[in-house]
FIDOLUM-882986 format. One record per residue: residue number from 1; residue in one letter; chain; z, y, x of N, C-alpha, C in turn. Coordinates in nm, 4 decimals. Each point is the difference from the previous one (the first is absolute). Layout:
REM FIDOLUM-882986
+-----+---------+--------+----------+----------+----------+----------+----------+----------+----------+----------+----------+
! num ! residuo ! cadena !      nup !   nnorth !    neast !     caup !  canorth !   caeast !      cup !   cnorth !    ceast !
+-----+---------+--------+----------+----------+----------+----------+----------+----------+----------+----------+----------+
! NUM !       a !      A !        Z !        Y !        X !        Z !        Y !        X !        Z !        Y !        X !
...
+-----+---------+--------+----------+----------+----------+----------+----------+----------+----------+----------+----------+
//
This chain:
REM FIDOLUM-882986
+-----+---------+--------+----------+----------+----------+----------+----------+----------+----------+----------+----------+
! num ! residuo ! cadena !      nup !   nnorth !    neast !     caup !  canorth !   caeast !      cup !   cnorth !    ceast !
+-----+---------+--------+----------+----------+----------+----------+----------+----------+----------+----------+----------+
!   1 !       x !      A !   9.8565 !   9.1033 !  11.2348 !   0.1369 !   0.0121 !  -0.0422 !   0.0006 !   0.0125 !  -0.1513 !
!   2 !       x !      A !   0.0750 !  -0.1002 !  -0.0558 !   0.0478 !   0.0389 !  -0.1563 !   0.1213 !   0.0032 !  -0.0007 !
!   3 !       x !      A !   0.0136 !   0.0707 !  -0.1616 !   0.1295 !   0.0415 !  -0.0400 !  -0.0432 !   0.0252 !  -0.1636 !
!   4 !       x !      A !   0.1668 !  -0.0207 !  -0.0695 !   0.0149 !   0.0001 !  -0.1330 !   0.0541 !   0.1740 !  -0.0458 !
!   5 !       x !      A !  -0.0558 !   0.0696 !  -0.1061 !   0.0545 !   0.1274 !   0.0075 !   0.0105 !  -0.0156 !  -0.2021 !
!   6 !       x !      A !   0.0956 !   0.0368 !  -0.0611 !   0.0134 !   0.0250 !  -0.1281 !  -0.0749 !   0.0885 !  -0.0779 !
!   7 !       x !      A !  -0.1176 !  -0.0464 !  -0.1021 !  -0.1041 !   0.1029 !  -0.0450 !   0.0946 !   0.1314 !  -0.0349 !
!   8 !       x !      A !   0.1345 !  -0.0086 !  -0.0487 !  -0.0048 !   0.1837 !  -0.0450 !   0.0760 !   0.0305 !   0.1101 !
!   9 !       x !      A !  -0.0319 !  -0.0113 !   0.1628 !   0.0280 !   0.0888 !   0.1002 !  -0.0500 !   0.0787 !   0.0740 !
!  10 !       x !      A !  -0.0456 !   0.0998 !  -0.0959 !  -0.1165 !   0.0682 !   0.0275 !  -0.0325 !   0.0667 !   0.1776 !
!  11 !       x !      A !   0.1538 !  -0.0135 !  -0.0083 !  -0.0102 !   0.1310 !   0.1100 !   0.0077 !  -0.1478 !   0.1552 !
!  12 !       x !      A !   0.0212 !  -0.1274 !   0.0030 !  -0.0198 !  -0.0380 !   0.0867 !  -0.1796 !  -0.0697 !  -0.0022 !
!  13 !       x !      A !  -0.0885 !  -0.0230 !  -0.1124 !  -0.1152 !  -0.0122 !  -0.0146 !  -0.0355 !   0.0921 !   0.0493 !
!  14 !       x !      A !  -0.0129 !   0.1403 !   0.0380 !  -0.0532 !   0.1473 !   0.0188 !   0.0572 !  -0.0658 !   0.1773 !
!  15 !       x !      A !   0.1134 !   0.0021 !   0.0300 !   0.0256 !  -0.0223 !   0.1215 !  -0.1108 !  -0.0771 !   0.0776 !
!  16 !       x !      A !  -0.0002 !  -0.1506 !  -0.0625 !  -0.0748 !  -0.0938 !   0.0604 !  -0.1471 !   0.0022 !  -0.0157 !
!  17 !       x !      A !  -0.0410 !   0.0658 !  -0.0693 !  -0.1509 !   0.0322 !  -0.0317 !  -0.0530 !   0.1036 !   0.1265 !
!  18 !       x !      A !   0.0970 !   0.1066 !  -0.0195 !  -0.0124 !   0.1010 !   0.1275 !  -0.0272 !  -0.0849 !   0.1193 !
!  19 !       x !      A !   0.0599 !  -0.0723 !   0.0374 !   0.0313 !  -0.0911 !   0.1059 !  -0.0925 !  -0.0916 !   0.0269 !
!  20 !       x !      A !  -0.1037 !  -0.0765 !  -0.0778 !  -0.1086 !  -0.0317 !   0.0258 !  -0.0002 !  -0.1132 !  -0.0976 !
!  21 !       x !      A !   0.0957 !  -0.0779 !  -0.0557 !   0.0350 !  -0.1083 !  -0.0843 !  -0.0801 !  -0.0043 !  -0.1230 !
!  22 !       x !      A !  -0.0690 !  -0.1286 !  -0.0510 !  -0.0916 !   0.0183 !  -0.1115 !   0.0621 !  -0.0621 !  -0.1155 !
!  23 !       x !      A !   0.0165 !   0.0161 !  -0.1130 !   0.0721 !  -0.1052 !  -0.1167 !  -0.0611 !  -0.1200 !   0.0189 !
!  24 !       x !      A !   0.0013 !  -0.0950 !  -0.0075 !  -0.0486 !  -0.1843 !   0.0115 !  -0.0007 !  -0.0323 !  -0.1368 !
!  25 !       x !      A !   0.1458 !  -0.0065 !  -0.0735 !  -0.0149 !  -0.0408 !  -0.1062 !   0.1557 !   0.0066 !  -0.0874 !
!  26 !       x !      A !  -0.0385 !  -0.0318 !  -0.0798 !   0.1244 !   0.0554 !  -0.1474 !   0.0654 !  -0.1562 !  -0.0013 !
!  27 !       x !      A !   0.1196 !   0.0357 !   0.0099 !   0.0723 !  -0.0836 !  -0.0690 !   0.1075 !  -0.0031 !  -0.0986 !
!  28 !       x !      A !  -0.0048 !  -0.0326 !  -0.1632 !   0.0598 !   0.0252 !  -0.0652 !   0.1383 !  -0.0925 !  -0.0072 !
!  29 !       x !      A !   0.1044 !   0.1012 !  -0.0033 !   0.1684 !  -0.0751 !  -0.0167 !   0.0379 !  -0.0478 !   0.1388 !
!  30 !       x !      A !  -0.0679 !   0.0501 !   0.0869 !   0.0628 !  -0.0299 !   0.1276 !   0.1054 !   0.0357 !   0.0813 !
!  31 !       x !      A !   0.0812 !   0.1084 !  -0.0893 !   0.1419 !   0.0443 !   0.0536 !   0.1236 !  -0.0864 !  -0.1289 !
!  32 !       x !      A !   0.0486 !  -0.0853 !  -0.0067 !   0.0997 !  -0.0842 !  -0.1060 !  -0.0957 !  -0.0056 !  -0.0859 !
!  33 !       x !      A !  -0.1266 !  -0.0246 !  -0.0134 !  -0.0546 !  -0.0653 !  -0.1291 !  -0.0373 !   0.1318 !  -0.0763 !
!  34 !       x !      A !   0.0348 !   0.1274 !   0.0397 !  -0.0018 !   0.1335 !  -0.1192 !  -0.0816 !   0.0880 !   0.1299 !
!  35 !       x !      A !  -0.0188 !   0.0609 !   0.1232 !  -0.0989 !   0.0849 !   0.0275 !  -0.0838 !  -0.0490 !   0.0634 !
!  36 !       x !      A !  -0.0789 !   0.0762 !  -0.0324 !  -0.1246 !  -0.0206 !   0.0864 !  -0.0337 !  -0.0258 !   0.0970 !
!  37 !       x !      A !  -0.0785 !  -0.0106 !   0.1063 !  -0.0103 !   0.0464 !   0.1748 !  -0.1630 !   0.0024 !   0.0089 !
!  38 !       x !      A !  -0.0315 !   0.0579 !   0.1074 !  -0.1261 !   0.0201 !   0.0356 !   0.0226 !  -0.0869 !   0.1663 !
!  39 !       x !      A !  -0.0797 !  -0.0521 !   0.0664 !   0.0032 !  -0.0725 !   0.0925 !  -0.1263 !   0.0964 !   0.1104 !
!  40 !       x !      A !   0.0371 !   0.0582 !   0.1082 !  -0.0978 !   0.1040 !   0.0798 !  -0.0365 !  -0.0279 !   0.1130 !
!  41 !       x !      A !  -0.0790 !   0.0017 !   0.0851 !  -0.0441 !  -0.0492 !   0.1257 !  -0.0386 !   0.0903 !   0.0243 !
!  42 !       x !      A !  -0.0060 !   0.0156 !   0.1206 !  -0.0726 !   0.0322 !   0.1557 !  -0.0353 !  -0.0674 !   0.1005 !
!  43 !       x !      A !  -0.0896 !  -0.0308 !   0.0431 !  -0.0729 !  -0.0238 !   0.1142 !   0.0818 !   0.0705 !   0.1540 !
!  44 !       x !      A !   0.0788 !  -0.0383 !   0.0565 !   0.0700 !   0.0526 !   0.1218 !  -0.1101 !  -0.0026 !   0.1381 !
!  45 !       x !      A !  -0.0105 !   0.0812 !   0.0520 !  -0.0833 !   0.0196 !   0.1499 !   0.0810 !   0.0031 !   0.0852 !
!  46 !       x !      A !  -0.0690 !  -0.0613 !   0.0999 !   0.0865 !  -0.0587 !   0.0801 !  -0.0345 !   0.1553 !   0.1316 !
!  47 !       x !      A !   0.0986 !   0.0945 !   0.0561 !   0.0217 !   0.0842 !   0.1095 !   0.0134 !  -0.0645 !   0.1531 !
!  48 !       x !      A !  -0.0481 !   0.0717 !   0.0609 !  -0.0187 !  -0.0372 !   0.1603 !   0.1598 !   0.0319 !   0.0422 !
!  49 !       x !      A !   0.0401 !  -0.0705 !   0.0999 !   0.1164 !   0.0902 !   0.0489 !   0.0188 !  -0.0121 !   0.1238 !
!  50 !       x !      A !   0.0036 !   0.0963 !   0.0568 !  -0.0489 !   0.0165 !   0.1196 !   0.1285 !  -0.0513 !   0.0774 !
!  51 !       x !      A !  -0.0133 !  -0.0445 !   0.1229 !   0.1442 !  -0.0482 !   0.0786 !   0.0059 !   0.0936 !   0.1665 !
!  52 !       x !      A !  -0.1339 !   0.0752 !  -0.0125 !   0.0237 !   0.1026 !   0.1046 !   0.0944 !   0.1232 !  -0.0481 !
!  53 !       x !      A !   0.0802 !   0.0202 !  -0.0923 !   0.0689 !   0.1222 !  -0.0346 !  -0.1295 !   0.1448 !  -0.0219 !
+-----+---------+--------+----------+----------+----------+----------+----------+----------+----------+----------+----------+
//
């Protein structure tokens, strides 16, 4: 799973880091040409789900 997060949002980087998400890579002027973004992944695992209740 990726996603775009704005470098000075600190407090959702802290979120998604917690969460297992790694930075990928910088991209400069990627919000109107003026902020930043960082681009983050995770690797998603796939859960059993059981259909006996």
């Amino acid at each position: 799973m990726l996603l775009e997060v704005a470098t000075d949002n600190a407090e959702a980087i802290s979120f998604y880091l917690g969460h297992g998400f790694k930075i990928v890579v910088f991209i400069k002027g990627y919000y109107y040409g003026i902020k930043d973004a960082y681009v983050m992944g995770r690797i998603l695992g796939s859960k059993r789900v059981s259909i006996h209740g």
